[in-house]
N, C-alpha and C positions, 0 to 999 in steps of 0.2 A: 576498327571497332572491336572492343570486347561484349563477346554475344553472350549474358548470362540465362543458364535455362535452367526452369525452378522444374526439379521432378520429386521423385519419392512420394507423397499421396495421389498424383494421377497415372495417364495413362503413362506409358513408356518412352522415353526419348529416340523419336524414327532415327535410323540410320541415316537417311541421308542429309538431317540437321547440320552432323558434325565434318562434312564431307568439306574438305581443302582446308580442315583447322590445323593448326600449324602447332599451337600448344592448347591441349585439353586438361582442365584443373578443375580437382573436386576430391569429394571423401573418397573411400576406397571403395565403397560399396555402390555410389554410383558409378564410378571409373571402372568396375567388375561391368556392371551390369550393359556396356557400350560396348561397341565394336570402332575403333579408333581410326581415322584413315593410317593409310599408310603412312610413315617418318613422322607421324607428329610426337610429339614428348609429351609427356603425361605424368606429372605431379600431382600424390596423393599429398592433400591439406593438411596440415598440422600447425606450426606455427604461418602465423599468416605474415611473416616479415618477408622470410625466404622466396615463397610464393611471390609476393608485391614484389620483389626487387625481378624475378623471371619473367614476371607478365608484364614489367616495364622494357625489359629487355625487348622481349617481340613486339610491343608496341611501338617502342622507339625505332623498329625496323620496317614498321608497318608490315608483320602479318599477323594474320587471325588468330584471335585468342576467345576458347570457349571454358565459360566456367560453369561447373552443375553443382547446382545448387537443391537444398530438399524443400517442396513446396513452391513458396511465393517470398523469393531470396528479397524481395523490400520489405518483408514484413520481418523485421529483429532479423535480418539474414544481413548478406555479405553485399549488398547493392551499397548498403550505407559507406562502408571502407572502398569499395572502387571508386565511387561517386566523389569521395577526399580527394582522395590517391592521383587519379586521373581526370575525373572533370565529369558529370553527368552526359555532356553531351558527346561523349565518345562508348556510352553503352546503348546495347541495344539486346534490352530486356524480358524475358519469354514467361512471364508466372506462368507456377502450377496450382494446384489447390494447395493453403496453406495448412500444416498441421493443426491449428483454431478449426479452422471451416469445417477440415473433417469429421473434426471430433465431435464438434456442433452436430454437426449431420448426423453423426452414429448415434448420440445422445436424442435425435430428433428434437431439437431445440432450435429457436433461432437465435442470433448472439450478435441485433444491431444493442441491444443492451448488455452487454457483457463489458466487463473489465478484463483487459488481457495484460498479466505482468510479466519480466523474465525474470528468472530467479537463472537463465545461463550465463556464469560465471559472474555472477554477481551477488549482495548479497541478499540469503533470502528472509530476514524479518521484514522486508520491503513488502514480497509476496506475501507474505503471513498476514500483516496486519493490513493488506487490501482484504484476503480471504475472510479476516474476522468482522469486516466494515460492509464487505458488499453478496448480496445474493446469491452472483452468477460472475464468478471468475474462472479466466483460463490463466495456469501458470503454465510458462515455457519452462521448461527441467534441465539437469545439469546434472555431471558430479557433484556428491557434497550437498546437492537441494533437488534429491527427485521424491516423487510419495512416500515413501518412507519417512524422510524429514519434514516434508510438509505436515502428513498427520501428526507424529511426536509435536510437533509446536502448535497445533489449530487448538487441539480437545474437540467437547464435544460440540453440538451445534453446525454442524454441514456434511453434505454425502458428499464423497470424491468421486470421479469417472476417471479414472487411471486409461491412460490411452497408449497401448501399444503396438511397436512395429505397420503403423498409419500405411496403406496402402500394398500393405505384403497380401496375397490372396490367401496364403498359409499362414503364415504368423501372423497375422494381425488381432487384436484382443482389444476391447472396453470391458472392466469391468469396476461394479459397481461395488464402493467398501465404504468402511464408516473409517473417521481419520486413525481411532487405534489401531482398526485390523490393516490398515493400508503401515503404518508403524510398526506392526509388527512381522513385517514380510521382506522379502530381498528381492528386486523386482529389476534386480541385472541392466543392461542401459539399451533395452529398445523403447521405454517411454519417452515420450518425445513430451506428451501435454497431458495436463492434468486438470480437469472442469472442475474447480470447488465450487457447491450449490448448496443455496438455500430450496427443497425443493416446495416450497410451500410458495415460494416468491419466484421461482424460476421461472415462469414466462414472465414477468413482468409487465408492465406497460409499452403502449404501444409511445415509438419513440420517432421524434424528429431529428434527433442531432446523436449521433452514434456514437459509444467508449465509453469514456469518463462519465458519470452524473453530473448535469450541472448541479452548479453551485446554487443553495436556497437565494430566493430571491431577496431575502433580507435574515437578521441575525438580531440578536440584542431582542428577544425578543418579549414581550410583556409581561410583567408575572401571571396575567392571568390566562396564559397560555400550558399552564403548570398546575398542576397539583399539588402542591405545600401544606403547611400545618402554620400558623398564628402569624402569617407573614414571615414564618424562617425560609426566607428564597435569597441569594445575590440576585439584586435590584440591575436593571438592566442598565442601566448606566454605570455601574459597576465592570454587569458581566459583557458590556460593547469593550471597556479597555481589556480585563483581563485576555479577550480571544485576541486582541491586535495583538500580544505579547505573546502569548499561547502560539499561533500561527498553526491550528491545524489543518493538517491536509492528508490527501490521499498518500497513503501509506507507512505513516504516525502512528506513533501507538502515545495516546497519551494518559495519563491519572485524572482522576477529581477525586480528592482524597477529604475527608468528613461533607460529602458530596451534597446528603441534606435530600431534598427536593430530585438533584440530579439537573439542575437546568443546565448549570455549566457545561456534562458532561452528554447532554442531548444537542447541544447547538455544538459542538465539535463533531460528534458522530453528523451531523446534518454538515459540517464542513468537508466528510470524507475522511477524515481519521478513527482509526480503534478504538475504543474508549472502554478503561475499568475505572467504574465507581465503586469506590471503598465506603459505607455505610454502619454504621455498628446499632442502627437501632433497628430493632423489626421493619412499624413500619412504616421509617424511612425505605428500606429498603423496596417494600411493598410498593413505594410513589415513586421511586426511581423506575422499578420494571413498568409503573402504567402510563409514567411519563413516557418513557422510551417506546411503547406501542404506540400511543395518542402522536407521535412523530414520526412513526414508519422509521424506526433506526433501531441498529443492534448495539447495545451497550452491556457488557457482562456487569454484573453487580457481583458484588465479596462485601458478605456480612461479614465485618470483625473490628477491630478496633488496632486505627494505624498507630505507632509503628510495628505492630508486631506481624501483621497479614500481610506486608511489603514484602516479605523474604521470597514469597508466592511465587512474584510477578514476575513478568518477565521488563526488561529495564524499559525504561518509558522515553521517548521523544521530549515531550514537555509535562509539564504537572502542576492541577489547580490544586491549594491547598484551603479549603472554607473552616469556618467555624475557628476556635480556639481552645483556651483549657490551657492548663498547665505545662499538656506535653506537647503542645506545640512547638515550641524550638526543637523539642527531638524528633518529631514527624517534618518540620522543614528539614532540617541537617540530614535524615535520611533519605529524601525524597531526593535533595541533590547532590547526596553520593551517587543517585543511581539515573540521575536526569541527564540523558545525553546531548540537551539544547537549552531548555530556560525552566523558572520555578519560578510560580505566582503563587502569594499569598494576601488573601483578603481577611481583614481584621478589625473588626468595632472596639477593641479597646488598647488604648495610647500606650498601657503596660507591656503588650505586649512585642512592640514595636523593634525594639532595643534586641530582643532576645531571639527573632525571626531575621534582623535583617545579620548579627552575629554571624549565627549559622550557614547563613549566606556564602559571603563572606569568607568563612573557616573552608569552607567545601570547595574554593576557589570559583565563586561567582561574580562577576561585576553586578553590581546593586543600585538597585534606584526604585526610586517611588513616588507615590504621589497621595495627598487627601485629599479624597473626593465628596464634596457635599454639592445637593444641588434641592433645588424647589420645582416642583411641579404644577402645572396648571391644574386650579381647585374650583370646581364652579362654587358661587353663594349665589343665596335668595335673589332675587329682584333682577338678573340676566347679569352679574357682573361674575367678575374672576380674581383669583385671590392666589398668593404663591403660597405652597403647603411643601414646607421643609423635609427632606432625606432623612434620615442617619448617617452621618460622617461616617466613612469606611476608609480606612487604610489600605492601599495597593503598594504591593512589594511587589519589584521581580528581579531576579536573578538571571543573568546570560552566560553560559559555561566560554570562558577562555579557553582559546588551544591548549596553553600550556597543564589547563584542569582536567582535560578528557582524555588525558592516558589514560586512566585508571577507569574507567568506564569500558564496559564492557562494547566491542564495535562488531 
């Protein structure tokens, strides 16, 4: 058996746990903190190949192999690569509290509704755009993505709990910053977890199914679910294809770029992605923000007029492009220089059709489309019904090739 035992935020691992282990494996800070039996070997972790190829060894021999791990090693820990490696049913597993729980706890929070991301070695506009999507997140930390980076990329709109050295009775630290002051500090590597919170939404609702937010229970959703102005809204029959195309999800950062209303860019953040609406009229922009409360969702708005407010942004996942005008072909052309998955454009007039799908196209897109007209059900006098015609809308999108997403920023 390999005995994994999750320590660092609880109590201490008893001596006589590791008693007739044959090879002990772990950070150096837990392998400090043990008293080893006598003749076993003891590898401090770094690359975990070297490690897998010695812990193969002694299990091929059948003796005991202990690995300490910090916390609750299945949670983002090392359970997952043994469990490859050698097979689930040859561990035999000891969680501790994991660094989430604790930090929960110090924060006096609870966190069956929390979203937990890693940003450990990986990368972190993943974290980012969960933190800018959701209330109550924990990011796991790393080099290269601990509070310092996280705040430099949120802005403003969330308090951090910077969580350090979890379980040390001396070093141990939460404290409480806003994302600049946490950007502007050196915070050396005993953070382990970082709680990004809304804290006006931080307890949240009481929940039955734990993590993730489900998913709304329907989408495409009516116009008169919305605040608009003379019927300038994308008609849901519209905006049901644009999101199959769109695909947002949890950790997305996507545009809705002459956004209008904002509907498009409210049933994405309700899918669990980031979302900036680009707006250039007052107030538009005003029905975007009252849109985005009337749905319980965080949608940043940027008054300005695209393409010049893009330069802003940080690059987008996918990107709706509404409305038209002249500079449309150069608000699509730049939208998918900077689109790292797909670009939709929706458009009532046949002119502009040619010059959107170009741009496409030029920016190395595969392109397709479709016009969509459709009739709805109209009552008349006397209990009867009658079909009441759309506006034809043109639907582009755009798919980035491999060969186009060099040059995108990864």
């Amino acid at each position: 058996m390999i005995t994994v035992i999750g320590t660092g935020t609880g109590a201490p691992v008893p001596e006589d746990v590791l008693a007739g282990a044959a090879l002990v494996v772990g950070g150096r800070r837990h392998l400090d903190a043990v008293r080893l039996p006598e003749g076993a070997e003891r590898i401090v972790l770094g690359p975990l190949a070297p490690a897998l190829e010695t812990i193969g060894e002694y299990v091929g021999k059948e003796l005991p192999v202990f690995v300490l791990a910090s916390g609750d090693p299945g949670f983002f820990g090392i359970v997952r690569v043994l469990a490859e490696r050698f097979g689930s049913g040859r561990l035999d597993v000891r969680p501790g509290v994991s660094s989430v729980a604790t930090a929960f706890a110090r924060a006096g929070l609870p966190w069956d509704d929390a979203v937990v991301v890693s940003a450990h070695g990986r990368d972190l506009r993943t974290a980012v755009n969960v933190c800018r999507a959701h209330p109550k997140v924990a990011v796991l930390t790393g080099p290269g993505a601990g509070p310092a980076e996280l705040g430099a990329a949120l802005g403003d709109g969330r308090v951090l709990l910077v969580a350090s050295a979890l379980g040390d009775p001396e070093r141990e630290r939460v404290e409480r910053v806003t994302p600049a002051e946490a950007a502007a500090k050196d915070w050396g590597t005993a953070v382990s977890v970082v709680l990004c919170l809304d804290e006006a939404r931080a307890l949240g609702a009481v929940r039955t199914v734990a993590g993730v937010p489900a998913r709304p229970d329907r989408w495409a959703l009516d116009e008169s679910e919305f605040a608009h102005r003379d019927s300038m809204i994308t008609k849901f029959e519209v905006r049901a294809l644009a999101l199959a195309r769109l695909g947002p999800r949890l950790g997305d950062l996507v545009w809705d770029v002459g956004a209008g209303s904002g509907s498009v860019a409210v049933e994405c953040a309700r899918l669990g992605a980031a979302v900036v609406a680009v707006e250039k009229a007052p107030d538009g922009v005003e029905r975007i923000h009252a849109n985005a409360r009337a749905h319980g969702v965080d949608v940043r708005v940027v008054h300005g007029s695209a393409p010049d407010v893009l330069d802003e942004l940080d690059d987008p996942d996918a990107v709706f492009v509404g409305g038209g005008g002249r500079e449309l072909p150069a608000v699509v052309g730049a939208c998918a220089r900077r689109a790292r998955r797909t670009v939709v454009v929706a458009m009532a007039a046949l002119d502009r059709v040619p010059a959107a799908r170009e741009a496409l196209t030029r920016a190395g897109f595969t392109c397709d489309g479709v016009l969509l007209q459709s009739s709805r059900l109209a009552p008349l006098p006397g209990d009867v019904t009658r079909l009441a015609a759309t506006n034809p809308v043109f639907l582009l999108w755009g798919v980035r090739t491999p060969a186009s997403s060099e040059g995108v920023a990864q």
